[in-house]
C-alpha positions as a printed Julia matrix, in Angstrom:
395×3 Matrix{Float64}:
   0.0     0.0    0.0
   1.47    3.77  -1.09
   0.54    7.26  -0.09
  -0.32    7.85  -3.54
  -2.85    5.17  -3.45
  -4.83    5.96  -0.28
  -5.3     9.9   -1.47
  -8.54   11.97  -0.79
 -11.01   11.43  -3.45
 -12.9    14.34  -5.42
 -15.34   14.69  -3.22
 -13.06   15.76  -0.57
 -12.55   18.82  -2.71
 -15.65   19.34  -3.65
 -16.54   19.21   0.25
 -14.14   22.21   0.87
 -15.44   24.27  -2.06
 -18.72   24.06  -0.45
 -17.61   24.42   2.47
 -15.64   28.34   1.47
 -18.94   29.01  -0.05
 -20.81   28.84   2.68
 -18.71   30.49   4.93
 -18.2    32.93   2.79
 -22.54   33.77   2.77
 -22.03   33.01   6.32
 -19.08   35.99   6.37
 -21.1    38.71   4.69
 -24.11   38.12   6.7
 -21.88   38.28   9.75
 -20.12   41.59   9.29
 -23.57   42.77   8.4
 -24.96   41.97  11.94
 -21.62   43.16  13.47
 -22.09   46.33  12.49
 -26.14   46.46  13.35
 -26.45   44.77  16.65
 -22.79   44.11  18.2
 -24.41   42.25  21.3
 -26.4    40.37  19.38
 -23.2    38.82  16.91
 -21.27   38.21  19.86
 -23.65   35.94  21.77
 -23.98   33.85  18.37
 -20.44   34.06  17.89
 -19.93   32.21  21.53
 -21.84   29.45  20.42
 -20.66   28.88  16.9
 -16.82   29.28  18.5
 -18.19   26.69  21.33
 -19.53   24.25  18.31
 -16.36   24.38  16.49
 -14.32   24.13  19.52
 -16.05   20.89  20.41
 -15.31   19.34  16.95
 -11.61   19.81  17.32
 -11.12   19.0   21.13
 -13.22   16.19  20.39
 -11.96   14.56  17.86
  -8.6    15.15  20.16
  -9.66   12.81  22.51
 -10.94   10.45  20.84
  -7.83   10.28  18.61
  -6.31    9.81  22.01
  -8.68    7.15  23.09
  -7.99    5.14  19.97
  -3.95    5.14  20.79
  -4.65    4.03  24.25
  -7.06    0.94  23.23
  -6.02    0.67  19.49
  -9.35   -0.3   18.17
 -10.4    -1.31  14.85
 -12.98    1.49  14.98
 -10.33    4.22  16.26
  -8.16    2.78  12.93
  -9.95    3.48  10.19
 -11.95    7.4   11.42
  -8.17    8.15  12.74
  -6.92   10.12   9.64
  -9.96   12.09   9.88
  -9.77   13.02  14.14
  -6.07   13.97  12.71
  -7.35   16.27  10.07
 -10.13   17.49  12.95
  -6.94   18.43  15.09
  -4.86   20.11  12.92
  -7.76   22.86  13.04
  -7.18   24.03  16.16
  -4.73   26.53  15.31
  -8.12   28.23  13.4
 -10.0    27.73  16.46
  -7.22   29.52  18.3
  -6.92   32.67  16.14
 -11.2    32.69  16.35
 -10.58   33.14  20.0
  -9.27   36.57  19.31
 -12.63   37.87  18.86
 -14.22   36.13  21.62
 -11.43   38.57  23.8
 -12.15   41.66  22.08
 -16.17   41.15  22.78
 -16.01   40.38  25.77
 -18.06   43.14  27.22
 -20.92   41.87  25.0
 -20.65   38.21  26.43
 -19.05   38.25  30.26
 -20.4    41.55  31.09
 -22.37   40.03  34.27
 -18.99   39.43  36.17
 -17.11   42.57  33.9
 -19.75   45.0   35.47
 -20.92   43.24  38.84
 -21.04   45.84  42.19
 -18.28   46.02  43.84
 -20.4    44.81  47.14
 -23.92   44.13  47.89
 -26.77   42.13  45.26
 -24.91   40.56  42.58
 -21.35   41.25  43.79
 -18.87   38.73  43.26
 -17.04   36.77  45.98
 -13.77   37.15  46.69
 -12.69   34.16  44.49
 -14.12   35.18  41.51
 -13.06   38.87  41.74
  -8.84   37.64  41.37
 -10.17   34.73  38.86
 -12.49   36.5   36.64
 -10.75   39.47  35.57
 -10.15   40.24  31.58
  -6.26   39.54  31.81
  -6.97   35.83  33.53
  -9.15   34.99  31.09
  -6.72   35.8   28.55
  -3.39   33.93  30.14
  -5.97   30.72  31.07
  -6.77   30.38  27.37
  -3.42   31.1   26.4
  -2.89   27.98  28.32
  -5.58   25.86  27.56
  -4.91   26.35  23.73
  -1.04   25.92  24.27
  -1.52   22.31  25.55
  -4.39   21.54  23.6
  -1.89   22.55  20.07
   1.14   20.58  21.96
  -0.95   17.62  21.84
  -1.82   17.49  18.49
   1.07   18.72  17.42
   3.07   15.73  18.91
   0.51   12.97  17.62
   0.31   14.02  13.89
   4.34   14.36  13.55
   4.64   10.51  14.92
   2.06    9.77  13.0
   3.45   11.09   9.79
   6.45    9.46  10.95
   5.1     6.16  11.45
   3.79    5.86   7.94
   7.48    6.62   6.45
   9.12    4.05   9.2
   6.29    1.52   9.94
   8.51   -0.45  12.38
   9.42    1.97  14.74
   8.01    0.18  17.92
   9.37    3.32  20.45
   6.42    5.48  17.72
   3.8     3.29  19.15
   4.79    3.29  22.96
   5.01    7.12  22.66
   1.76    7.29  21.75
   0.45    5.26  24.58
   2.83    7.44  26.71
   1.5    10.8   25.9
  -2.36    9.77  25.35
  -2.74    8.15  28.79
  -1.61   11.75  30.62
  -3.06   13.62  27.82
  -6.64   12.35  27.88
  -6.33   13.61  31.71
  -5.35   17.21  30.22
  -8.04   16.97  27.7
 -10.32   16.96  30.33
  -8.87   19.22  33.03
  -8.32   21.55  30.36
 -11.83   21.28  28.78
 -13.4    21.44  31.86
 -12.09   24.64  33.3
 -12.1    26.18  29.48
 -15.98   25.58  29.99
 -16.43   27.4   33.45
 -14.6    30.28  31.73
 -16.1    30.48  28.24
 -19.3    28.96  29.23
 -20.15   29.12  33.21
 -19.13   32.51  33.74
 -21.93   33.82  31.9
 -24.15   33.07  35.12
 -20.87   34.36  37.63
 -23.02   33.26  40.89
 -24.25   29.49  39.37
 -21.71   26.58  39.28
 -22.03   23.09  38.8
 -18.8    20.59  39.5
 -20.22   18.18  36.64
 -20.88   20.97  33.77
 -16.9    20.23  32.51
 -18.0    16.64  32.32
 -20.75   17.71  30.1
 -18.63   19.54  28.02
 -16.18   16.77  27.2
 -18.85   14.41  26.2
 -20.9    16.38  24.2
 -17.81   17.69  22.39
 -16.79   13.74  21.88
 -20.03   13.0   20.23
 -20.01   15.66  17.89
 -17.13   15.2   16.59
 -17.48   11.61  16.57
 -21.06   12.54  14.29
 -18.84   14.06  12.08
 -16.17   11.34  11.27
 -18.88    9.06  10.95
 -20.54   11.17   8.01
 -16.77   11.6    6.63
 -16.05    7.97   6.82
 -19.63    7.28   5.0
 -18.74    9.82   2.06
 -15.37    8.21   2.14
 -16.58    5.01   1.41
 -18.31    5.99  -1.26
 -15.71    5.64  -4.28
 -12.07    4.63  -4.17
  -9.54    3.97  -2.32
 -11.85    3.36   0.61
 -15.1     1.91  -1.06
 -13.72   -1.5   -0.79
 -12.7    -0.88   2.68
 -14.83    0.49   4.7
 -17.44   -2.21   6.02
 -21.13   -2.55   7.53
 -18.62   -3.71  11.14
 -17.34   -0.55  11.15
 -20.03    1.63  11.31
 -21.56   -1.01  13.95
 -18.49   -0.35  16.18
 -18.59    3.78  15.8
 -22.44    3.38  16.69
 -22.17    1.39  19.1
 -19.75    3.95  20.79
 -22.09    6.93  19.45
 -24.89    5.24  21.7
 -22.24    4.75  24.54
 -21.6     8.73  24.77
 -25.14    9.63  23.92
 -26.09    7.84  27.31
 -23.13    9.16  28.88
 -24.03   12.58  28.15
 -27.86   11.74  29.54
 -26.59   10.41  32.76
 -24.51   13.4   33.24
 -27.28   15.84  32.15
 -29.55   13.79  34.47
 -27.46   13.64  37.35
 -26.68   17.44  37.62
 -30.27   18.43  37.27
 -31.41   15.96  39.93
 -28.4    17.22  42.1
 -29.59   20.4   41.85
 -33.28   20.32  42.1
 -32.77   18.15  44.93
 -30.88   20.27  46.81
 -33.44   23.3   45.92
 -30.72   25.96  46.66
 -31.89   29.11  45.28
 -28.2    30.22  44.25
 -28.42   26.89  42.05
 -31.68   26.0   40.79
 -31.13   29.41  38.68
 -30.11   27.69  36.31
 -32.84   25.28  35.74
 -35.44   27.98  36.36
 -34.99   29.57  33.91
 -34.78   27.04  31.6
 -37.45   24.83  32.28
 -40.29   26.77  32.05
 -41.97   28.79  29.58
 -40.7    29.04  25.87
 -37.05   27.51  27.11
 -38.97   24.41  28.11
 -40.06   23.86  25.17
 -36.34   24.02  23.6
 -35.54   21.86  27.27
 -37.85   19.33  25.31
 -36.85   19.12  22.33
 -33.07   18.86  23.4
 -34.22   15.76  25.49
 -36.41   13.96  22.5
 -33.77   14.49  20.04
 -30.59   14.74  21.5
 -31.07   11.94  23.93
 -34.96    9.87  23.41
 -34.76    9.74  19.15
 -30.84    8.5   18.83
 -30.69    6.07  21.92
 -33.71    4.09  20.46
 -33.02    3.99  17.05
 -29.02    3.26  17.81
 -30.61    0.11  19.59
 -31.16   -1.19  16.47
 -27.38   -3.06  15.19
 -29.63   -3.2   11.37
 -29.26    0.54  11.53
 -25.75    0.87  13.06
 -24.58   -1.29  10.05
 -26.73    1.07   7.22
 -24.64    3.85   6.08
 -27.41    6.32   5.18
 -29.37    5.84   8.67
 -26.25    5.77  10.52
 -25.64    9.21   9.02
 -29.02   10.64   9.68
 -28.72    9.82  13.16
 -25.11   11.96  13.44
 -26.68   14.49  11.35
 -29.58   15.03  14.11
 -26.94   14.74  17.03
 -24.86   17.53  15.24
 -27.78   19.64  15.31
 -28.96   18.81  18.55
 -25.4    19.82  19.99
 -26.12   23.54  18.22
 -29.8    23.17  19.89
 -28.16   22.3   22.98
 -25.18   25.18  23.06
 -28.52   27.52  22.25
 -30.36   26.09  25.28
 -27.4    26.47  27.63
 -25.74   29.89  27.13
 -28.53   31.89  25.3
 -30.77   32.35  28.62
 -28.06   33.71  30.45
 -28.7    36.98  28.72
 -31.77   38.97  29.79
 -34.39   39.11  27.54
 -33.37   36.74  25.42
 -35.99   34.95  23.26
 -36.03   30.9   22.81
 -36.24   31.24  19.49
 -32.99   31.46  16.93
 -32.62   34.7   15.06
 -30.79   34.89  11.54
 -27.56   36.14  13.05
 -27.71   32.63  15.01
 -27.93   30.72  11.84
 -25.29   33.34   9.82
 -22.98   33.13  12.17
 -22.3    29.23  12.77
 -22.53   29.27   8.94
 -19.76   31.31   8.5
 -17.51   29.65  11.15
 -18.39   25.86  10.86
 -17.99   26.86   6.86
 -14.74   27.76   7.61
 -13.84   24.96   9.99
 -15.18   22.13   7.57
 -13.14   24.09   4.39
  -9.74   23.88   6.48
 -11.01   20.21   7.85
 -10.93   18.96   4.23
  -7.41   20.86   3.35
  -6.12   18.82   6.03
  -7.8    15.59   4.89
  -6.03   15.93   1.86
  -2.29   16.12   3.18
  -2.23   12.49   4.37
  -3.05    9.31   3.44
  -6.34    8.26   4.32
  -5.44    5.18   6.17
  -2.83    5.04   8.65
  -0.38    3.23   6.27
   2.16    2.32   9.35
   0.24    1.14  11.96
   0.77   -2.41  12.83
  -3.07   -3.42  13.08
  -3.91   -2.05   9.96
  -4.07   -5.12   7.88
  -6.26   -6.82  10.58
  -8.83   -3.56  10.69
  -9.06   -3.83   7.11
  -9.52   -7.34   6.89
 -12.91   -8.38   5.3
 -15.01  -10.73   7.73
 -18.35   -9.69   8.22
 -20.89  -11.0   10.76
């Protein structure tokens, strides 16, 4: 097996010229509602930086996850979590403009009295000042880019010297500590960029949250890449009804995972009835936002754990896909649902600027995805278990 022979097809290309297109609609509609209603681009911008964020991180960890238990199913989606990686040097310049509006987003701990109703605690007055939320990304994003910077150079390396044995115990060496960064770093990265909006709520399990609904979206999407993949050569004589069945049968692992999370801080919580806490959940349970509260649960939880039950569809492409494509927009749903209400006044329905301005960035995350799709092989051509993923024995 070459490089040469294992290149991204056509419609890898023709993924990315979609892909500038939209962003580029997605652009000009932006810059128009920048300039009408700053407030109003910023708080979509949080969630479309939050959405694109997750696919990176999560495809991260589970590239991570796949060195650690070297998988069939981590084998063949691993040169696209590689590609999903090599993106987060994007997602680190588009956290520039998350900095410069942040009077637009954070402005409940920016502008909270210095004493009295709504004051901050002592705590949160040294932790959530401008230039600590600046050094603590600087941070996050410098381990997050040292990780993937480390894994893609082995891994280029291991397809030019495919015995190199120290390759693989390096990357058992680094993804064992670095799954533990992934989520330390995720999970303080969401009580800054995504907590903070409600200064005087916390939950200890909303990182948790984060990490796995940033796993299964990114997960959703190498599952629709491997399915176009395996549409026409090199992979179409690959890729097999098993392993789809494996990556949904993970899909449905997370998507329970993120329920019992979800469950278990709202019955925390409610339990507890303390009014500094149930904030949260009052506001978003009742009213218009419980109607979004409902739909998150039917179709981001109910709809895909009862139809990835069935193993028929796990093993049929096209349903497989439909499935990630209603998770992917569940996770928008779901971003929506969690930082919009933090706002005041802020309606439970989407406006255009909240459809222009994922457009724009997940356009421009999905046109640089498939750049980077195209740079590499798209099997692992050194890795010693590749013969045995590929290996045709269905069930």
């Amino acid at each position: 097996m070459t490089a040469q022979e294992y290149g991204a097809p056509e419609s890898v290309g023709h993924l990315q010229q979609r892909a500038l297109i939209a962003a580029g609609i997605g652009l000009v509609l932006s810059l128009l509602a920048l300039v009408r209603s700053p407030e109003q681009f910023f708080h979509s911008y949080l969630i479309a930086f939050l959405f694109i964020l997750g696919l990176s991180l999560g495809s991260l960890g589970l590239l991570m996850l796949q060195h650690l238990t070297s998988g069939h199913w981590g084998i063949m989606i691993r040169r696209p979590l590689e590609a999903a990686t090599r993106t987060l040097w994007l997602v680190a310049i588009l956290f520039v403009p998350l900095v410069l509006g942040m009077k637009y987003i954070y402005g409940a701990w920016l502008d909270a009295p210095p004493s009295g109703e709504g004051a901050l605690s002592s705590f949160q007055k040294t932790y959530l000042t401008p230039q600590n939320f600046v050094i603590r990304g600087v941070i996050y994003f410098a381990v997050w880019l040292l990780l993937m910077f480390a894994l893609n150079r082995w891994s280029r390396r291991q397809d030019v010297d495919r015995d190199d044995r120290d390759l693989r115990r390096k990357f058992k060496m680094l993804s064992g500590p670095g799954i533990i960064l992934y989520v330390f770093g995720i999970g303080f990265a969401s009580i800054d960029w995504a907590m903070s909006l409600s200064p005087h709520w916390f939950s200890t399990i909303y990182g948790f949250i984060f990490v796995v609904g940033e796993v299964i979206s990114s997960l959703c999407l190498v599952i629709a890449m491997l399915v176009l993949l395996a549409k026409t050569p090199p992979l179409s004589g690959i890729i097999q009804p098993r392993h789809l069945h494996d990556l949904g049968k993970l899909l449905l692992a997370f998507v329970m995972l993120w329920a019992y999370f979800s469950f278990s801080q709202l019955l925390i919580i409610w339990s507890g009835n303390q009014p500094e806490e149930i904030s949260f959940y009052r506001t978003r349970l009742y009213g218009d936002w419980g109607i979004v509260a409902v739909l998150v649960l039917i179709f981001h939880f109910f709809t895909p754990f009862f139809l990835l039950l069935s193993a028929n569809l796990k093993r049929k492409a096209g349903q497989l896909t439909s499935v990630a494509f209603l998770l992917v927009v569940m996770r928008l749903v779901d971003l929506f649902w969690t930082t919009r209400p933090s706002f005041p006044n802020a309606p439970a329905y989407p406006s255009w600027v909240d459809i222009a301005v994922p457009l724009a960035l997940i356009g421009l995350w999905l046109a640089v995805f498939a750049w980077n799709l195209k740079a590499m092989p798209l099997l692992p051509l050194g890795d010693p278990k590749l013969a045995e993923a590929i290996e045709v024995h269905e069930f």
